[in-house]
Biopython code that builds the backbone (N, CA, C, O; Angstrom):
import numpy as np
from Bio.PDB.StructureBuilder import StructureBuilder

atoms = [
    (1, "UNK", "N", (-113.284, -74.380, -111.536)),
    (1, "UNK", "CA", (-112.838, -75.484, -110.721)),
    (1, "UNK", "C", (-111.492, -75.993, -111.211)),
    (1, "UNK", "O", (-110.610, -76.517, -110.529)),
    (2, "UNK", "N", (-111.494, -75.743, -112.521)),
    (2, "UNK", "CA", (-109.981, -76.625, -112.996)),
    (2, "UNK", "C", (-109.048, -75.879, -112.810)),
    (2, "UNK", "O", (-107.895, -76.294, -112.686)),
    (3, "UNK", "N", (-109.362, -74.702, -112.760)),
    (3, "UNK", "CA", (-108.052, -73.735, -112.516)),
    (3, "UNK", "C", (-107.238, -73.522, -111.053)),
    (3, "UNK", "O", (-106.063, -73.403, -110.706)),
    (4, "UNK", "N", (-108.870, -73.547, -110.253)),
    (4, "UNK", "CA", (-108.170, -73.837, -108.936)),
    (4, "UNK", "C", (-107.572, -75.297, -108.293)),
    (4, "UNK", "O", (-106.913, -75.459, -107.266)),
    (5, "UNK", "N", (-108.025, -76.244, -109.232)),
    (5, "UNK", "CA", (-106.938, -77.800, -109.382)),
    (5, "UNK", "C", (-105.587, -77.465, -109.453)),
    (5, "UNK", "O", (-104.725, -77.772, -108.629)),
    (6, "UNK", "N", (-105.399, -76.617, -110.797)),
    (6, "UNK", "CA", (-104.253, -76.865, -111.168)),
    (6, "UNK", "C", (-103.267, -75.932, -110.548)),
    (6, "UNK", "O", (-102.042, -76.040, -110.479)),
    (7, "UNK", "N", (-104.151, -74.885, -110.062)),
    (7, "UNK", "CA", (-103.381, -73.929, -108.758)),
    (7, "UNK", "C", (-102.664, -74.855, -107.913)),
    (7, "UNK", "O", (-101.478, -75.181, -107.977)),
    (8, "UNK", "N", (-103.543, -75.219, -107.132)),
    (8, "UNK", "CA", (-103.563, -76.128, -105.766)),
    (8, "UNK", "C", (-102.524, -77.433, -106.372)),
    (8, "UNK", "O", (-102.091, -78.104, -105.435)),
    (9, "UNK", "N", (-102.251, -77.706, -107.164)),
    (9, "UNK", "CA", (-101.280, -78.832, -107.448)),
    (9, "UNK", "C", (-99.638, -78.023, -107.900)),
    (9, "UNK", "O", (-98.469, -78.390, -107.776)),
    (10, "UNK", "N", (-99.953, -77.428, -108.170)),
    (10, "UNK", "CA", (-98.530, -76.436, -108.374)),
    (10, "UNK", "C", (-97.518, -77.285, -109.310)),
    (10, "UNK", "O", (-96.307, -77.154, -109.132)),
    (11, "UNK", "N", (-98.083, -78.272, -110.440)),
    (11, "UNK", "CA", (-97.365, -78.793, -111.823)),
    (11, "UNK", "C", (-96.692, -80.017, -110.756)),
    (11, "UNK", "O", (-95.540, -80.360, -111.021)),
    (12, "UNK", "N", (-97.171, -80.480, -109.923)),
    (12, "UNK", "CA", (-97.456, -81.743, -109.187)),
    (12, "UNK", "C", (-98.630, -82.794, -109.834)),
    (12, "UNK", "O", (-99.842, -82.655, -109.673)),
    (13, "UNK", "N", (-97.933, -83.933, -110.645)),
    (13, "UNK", "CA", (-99.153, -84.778, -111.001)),
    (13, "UNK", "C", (-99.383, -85.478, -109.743)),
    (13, "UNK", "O", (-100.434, -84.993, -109.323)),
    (14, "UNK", "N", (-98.976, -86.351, -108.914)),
    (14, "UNK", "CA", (-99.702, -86.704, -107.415)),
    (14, "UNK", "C", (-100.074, -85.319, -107.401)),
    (14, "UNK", "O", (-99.908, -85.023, -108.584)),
    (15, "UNK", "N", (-100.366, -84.557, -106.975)),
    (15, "UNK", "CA", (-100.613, -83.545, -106.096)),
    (15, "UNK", "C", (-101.759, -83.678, -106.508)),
    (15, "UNK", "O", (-102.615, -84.126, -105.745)),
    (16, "UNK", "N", (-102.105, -83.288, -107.956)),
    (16, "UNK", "CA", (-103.300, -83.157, -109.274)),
    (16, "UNK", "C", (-104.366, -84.210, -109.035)),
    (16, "UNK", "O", (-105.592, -84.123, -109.113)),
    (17, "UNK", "N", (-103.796, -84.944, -108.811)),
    (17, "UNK", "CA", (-104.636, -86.470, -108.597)),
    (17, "UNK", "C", (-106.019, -86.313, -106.965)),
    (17, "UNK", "O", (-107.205, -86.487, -106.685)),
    (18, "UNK", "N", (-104.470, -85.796, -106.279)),
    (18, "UNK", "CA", (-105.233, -85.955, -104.992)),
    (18, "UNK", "C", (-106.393, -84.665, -105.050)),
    (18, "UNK", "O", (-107.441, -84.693, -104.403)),
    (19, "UNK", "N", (-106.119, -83.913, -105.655)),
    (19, "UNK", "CA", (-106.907, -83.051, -105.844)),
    (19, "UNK", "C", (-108.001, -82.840, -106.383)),
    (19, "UNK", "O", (-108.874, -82.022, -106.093)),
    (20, "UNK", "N", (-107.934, -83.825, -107.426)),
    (20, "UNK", "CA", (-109.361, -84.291, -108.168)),
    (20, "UNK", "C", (-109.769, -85.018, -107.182)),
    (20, "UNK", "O", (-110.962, -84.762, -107.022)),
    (21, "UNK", "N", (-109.411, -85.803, -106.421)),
    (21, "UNK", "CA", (-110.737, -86.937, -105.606)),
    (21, "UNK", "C", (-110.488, -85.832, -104.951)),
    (21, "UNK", "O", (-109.961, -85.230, -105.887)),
    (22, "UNK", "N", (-110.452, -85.095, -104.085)),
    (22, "UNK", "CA", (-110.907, -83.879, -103.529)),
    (22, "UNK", "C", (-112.155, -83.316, -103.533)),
    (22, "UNK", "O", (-113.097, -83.141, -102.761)),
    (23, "UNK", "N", (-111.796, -83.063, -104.820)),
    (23, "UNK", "CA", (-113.230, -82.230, -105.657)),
    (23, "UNK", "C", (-114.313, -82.871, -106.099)),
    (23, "UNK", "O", (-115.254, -82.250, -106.594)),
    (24, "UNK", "N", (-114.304, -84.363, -105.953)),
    (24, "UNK", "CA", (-115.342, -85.493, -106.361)),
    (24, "UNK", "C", (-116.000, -85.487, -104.932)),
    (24, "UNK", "O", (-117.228, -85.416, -104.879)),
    (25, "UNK", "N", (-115.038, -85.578, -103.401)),
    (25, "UNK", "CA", (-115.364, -85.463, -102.531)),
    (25, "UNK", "C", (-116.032, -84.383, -102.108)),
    (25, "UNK", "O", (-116.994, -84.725, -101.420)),
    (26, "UNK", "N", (-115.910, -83.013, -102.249)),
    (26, "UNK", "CA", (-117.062, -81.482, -101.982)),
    (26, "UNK", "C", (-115.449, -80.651, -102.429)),
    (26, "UNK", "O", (-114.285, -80.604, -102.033)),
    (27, "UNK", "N", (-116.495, -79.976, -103.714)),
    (27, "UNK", "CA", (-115.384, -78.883, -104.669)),
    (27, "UNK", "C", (-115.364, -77.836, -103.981)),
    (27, "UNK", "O", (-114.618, -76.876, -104.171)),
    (28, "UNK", "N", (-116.337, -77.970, -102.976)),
    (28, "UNK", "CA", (-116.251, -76.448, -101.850)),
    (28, "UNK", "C", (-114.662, -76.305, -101.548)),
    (28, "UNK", "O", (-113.971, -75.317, -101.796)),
    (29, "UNK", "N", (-114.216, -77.624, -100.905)),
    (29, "UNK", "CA", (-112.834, -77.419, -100.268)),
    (29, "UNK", "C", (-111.738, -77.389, -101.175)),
    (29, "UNK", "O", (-110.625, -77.294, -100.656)),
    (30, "UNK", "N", (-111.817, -77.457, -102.599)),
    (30, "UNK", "CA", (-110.894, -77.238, -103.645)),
    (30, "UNK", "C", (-111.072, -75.673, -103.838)),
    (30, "UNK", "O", (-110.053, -74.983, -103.870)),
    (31, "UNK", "N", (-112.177, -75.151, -103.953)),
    (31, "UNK", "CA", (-112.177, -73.579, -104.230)),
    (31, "UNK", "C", (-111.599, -72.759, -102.882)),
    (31, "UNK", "O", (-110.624, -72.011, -102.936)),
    (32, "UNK", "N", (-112.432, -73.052, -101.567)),
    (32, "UNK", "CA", (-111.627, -72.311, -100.464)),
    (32, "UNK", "C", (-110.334, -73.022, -100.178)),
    (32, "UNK", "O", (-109.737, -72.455, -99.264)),
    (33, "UNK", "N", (-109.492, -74.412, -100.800)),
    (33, "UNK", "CA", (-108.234, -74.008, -100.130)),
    (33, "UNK", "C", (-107.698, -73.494, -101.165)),
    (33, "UNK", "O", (-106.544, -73.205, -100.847)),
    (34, "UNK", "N", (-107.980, -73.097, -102.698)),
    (34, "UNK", "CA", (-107.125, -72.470, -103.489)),
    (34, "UNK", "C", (-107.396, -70.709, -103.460)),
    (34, "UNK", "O", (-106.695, -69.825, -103.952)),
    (35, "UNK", "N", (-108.206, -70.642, -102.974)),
    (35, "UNK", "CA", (-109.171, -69.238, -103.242)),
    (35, "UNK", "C", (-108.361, -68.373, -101.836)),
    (35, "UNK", "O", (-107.766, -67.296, -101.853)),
    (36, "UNK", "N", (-108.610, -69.289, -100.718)),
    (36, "UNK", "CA", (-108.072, -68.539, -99.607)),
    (36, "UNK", "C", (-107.282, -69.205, -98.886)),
    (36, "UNK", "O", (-107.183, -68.921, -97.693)),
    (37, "UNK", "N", (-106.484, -70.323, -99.491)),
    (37, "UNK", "CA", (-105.229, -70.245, -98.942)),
    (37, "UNK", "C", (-105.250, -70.440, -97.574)),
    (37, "UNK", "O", (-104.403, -69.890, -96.871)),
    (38, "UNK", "N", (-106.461, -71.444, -96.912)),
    (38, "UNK", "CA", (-106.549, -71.392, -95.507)),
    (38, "UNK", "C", (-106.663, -70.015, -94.291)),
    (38, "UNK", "O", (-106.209, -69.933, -93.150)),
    (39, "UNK", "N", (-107.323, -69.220, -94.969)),
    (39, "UNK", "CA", (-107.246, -68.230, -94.574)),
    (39, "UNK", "C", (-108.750, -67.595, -94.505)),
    (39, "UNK", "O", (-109.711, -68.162, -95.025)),
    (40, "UNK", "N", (-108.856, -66.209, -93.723)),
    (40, "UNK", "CA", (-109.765, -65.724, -93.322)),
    (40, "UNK", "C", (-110.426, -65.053, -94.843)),
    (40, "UNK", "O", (-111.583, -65.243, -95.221)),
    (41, "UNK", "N", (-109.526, -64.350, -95.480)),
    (41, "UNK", "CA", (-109.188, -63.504, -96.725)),
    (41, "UNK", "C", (-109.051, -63.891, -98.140)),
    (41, "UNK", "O", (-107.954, -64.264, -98.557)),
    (42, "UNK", "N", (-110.349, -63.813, -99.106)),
    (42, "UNK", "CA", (-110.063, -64.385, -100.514)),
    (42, "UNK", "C", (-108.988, -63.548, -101.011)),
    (42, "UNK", "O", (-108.923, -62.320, -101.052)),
    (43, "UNK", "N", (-108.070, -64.519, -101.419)),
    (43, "UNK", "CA", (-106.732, -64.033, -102.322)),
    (43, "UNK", "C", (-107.093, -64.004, -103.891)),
    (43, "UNK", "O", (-106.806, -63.054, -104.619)),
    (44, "UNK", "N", (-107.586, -64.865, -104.206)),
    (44, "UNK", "CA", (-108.007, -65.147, -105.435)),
    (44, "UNK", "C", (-108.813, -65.576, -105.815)),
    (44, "UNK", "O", (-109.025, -66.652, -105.255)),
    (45, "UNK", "N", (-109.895, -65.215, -106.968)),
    (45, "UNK", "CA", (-111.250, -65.226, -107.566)),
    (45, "UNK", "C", (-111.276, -66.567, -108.889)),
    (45, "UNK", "O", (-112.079, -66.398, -109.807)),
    (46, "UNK", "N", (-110.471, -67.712, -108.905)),
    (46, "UNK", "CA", (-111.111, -68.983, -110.062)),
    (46, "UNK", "C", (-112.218, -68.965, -111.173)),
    (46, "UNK", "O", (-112.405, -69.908, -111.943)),
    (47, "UNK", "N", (-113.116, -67.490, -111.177)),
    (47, "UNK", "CA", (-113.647, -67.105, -111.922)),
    (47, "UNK", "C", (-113.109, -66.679, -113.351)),
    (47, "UNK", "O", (-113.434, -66.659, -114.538)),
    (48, "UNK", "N", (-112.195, -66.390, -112.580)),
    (48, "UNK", "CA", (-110.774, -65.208, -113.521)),
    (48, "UNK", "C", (-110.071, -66.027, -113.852)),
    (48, "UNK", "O", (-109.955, -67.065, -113.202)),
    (49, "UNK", "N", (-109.407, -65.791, -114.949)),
    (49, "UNK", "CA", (-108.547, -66.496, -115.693)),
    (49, "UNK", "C", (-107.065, -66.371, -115.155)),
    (49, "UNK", "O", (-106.821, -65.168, -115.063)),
    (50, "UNK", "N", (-105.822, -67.236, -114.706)),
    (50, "UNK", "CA", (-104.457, -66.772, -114.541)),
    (50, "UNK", "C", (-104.351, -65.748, -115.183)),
    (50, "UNK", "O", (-104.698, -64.962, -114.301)),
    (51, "UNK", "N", (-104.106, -65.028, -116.181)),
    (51, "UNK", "CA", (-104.013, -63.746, -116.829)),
    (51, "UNK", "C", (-104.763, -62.637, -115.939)),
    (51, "UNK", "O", (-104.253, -61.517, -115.898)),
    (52, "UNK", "N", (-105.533, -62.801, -115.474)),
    (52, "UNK", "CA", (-106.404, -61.646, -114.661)),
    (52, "UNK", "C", (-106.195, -61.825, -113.386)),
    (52, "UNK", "O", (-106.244, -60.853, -112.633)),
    (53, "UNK", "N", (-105.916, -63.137, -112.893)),
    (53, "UNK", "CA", (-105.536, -62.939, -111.685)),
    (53, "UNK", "C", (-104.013, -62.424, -111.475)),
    (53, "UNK", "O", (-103.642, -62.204, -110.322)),
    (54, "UNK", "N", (-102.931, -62.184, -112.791)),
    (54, "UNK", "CA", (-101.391, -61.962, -112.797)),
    (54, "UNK", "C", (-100.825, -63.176, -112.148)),
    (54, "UNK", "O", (-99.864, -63.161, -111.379)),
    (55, "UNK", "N", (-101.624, -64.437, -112.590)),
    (55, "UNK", "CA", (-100.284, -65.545, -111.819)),
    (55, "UNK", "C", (-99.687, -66.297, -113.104)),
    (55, "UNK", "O", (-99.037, -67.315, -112.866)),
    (56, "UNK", "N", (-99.820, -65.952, -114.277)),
    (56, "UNK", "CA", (-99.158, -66.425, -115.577)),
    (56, "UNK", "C", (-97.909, -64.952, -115.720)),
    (56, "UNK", "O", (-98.053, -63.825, -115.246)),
    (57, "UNK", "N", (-96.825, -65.451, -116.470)),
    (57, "UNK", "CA", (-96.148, -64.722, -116.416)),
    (57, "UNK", "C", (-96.109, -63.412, -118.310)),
    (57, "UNK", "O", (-96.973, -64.083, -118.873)),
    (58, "UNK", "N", (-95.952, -62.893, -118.804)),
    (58, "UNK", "CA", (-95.946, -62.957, -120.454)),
    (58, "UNK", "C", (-95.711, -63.461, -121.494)),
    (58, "UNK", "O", (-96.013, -62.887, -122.540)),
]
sb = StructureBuilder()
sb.init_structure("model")
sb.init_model(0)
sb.init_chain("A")
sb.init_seg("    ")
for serial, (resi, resn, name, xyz) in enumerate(atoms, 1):
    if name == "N":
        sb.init_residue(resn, " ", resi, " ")
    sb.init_atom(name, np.array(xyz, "f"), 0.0, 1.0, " ", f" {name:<3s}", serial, name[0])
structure = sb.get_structure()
C-alpha cells in the first residue's frame, strides 16, 4: 500500500496527503489507480518492490 502512495504522489507532499485519506477512505482505489493507471490493464504489481518493478533508477 505505501508504495503505491508514494507512486501515486510522485514526491508531491499535498499529493501524499490526499492520498492517504484516500486509502483511509477504500485502499482498493489507491492500488487500482496506481496499479492500473485508470486503465483496463495492470501496469504494475505493489507487491514488488520499485527495484523489481524497474521504476528506481541504480
Amino acid at each position: 500500500m505505501l508504495r503505491a502512495m508514494v507512486f501515486l504522489a510522485k514526491g508531491d507532499i499535498e499529493r501524499f496527503k490526499q492520498v492517504i485519506e484516500l486509502g483511509r477512505t477504500d485502499y482498493r482505489d489507491v492500488l487500482w489507480q496506481a496499479e492500473y493507471e485508470c486503465g483496463e490493464e495492470q501496469l504494475y504489481d505493489f507487491n514488488k518492490t520499485f527495484h523489481e518493478l524497474k521504476l528506481m533508477g541504480k
